[in-house]
C-alpha positions as CSV (number, residue, x, y, z in Angstrom):
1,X,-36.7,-97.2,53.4
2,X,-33.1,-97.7,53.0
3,X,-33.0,-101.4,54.0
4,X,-35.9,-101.7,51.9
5,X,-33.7,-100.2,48.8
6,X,-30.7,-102.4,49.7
7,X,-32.8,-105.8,50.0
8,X,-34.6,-104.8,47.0
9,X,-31.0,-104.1,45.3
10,X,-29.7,-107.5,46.8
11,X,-32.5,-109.4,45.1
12,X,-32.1,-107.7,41.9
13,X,-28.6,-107.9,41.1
14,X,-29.1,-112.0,42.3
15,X,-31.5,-112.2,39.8
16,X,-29.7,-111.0,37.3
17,X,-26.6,-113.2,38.0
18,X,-29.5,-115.9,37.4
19,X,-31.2,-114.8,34.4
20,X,-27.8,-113.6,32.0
21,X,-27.7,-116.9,30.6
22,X,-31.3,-117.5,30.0
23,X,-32.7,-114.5,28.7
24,X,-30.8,-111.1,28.0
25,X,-33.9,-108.4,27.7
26,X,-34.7,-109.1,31.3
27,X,-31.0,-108.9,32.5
28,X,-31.4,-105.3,30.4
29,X,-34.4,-104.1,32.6
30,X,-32.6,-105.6,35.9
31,X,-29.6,-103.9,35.7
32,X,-31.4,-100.5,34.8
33,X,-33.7,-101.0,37.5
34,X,-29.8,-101.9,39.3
35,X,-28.8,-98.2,38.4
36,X,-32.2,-96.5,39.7
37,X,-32.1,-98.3,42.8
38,X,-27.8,-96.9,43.1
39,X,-29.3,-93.4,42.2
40,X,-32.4,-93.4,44.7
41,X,-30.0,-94.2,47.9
42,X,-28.8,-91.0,49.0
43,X,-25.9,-92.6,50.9
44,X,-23.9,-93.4,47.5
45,X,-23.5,-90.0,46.8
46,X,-20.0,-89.8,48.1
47,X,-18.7,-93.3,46.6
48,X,-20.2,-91.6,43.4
49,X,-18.1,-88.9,43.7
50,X,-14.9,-90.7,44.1
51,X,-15.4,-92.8,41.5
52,X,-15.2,-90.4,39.2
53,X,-11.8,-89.5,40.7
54,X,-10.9,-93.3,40.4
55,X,-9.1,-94.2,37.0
56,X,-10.6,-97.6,37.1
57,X,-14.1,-95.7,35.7
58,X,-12.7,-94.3,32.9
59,X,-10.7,-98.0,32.4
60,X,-14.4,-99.3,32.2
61,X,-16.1,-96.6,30.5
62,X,-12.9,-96.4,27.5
63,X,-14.8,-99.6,25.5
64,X,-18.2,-96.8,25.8
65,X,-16.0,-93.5,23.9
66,X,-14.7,-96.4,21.5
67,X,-18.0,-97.2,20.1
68,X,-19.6,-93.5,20.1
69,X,-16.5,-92.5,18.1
70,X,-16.9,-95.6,16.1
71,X,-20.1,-94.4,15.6
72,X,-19.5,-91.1,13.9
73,X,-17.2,-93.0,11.5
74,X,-20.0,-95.5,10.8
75,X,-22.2,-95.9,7.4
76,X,-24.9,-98.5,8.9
77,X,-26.0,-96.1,11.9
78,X,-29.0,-99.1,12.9
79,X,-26.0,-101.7,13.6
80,X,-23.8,-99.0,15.7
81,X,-26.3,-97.9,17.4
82,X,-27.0,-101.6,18.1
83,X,-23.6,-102.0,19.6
84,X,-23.5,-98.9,21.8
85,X,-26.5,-100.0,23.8
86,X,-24.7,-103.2,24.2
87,X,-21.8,-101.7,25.8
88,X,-23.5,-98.9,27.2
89,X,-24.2,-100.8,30.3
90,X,-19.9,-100.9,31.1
91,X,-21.0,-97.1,32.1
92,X,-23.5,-98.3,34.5
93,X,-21.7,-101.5,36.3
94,X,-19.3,-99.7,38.4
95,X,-21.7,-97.4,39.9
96,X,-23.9,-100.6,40.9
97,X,-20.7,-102.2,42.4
98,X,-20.1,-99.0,44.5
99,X,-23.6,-99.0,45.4
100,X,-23.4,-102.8,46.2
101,X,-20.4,-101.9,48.6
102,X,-22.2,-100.0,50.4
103,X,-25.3,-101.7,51.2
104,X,-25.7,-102.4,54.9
105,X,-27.4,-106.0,54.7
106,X,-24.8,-108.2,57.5
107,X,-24.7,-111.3,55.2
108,X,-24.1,-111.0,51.2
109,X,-24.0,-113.6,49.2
């Protein structure tokens, strides 16, 4: 199952690399089906857990609190809202990194 997960995970984050200049929606659905596949794999647990010990998450994640608190101090709620989905997915990348590193396939591209 787990070298199922981590070719599935190889082909999907490939794919997206491919697709983010042609077509943003499915580079949306790829990297949340990215963040599924990181939470499925039991073996990430760890990583997980010292990353949120690493500063470089919250480095990522700062551009995330910016736009909720710009969003409390907002008068056109649609547009913000708008925004923090765009940069929600800075909260999601470094967990598909870690999960990334630790996928057991011998040769990455």
């Amino acid at each position: 199952m787990k070298r199922i997960l981590d070719q599935i995970e190889l082909f999907l984050l490939i794919f997206t690399v491919f697709m983010l200049p042609i077509h943003i929606k499915i580079t949306s659905l790829t990297i949340g089906a990215l963040f599924v596949i990181s939470l499925l794999k039991v073996d990430n647990y760890k990583s997980f857990l010292n990353l949120f010990k690493s500063f470089k998450f919250y480095i990522l994640i700062s551009p995330l609190i910016a736009s909720i608190l710009g969003l409390l101090n907002t008068e056109y709620i649609p547009e913000a809202k708008s925004q923090v989905e765009i940069v929600l997915s800075l909260a999601v990348f470094p967990f598909i990194f870690t999960s990334f590193s630790n996928n057991q396939i011998p040769k990455k591209i």
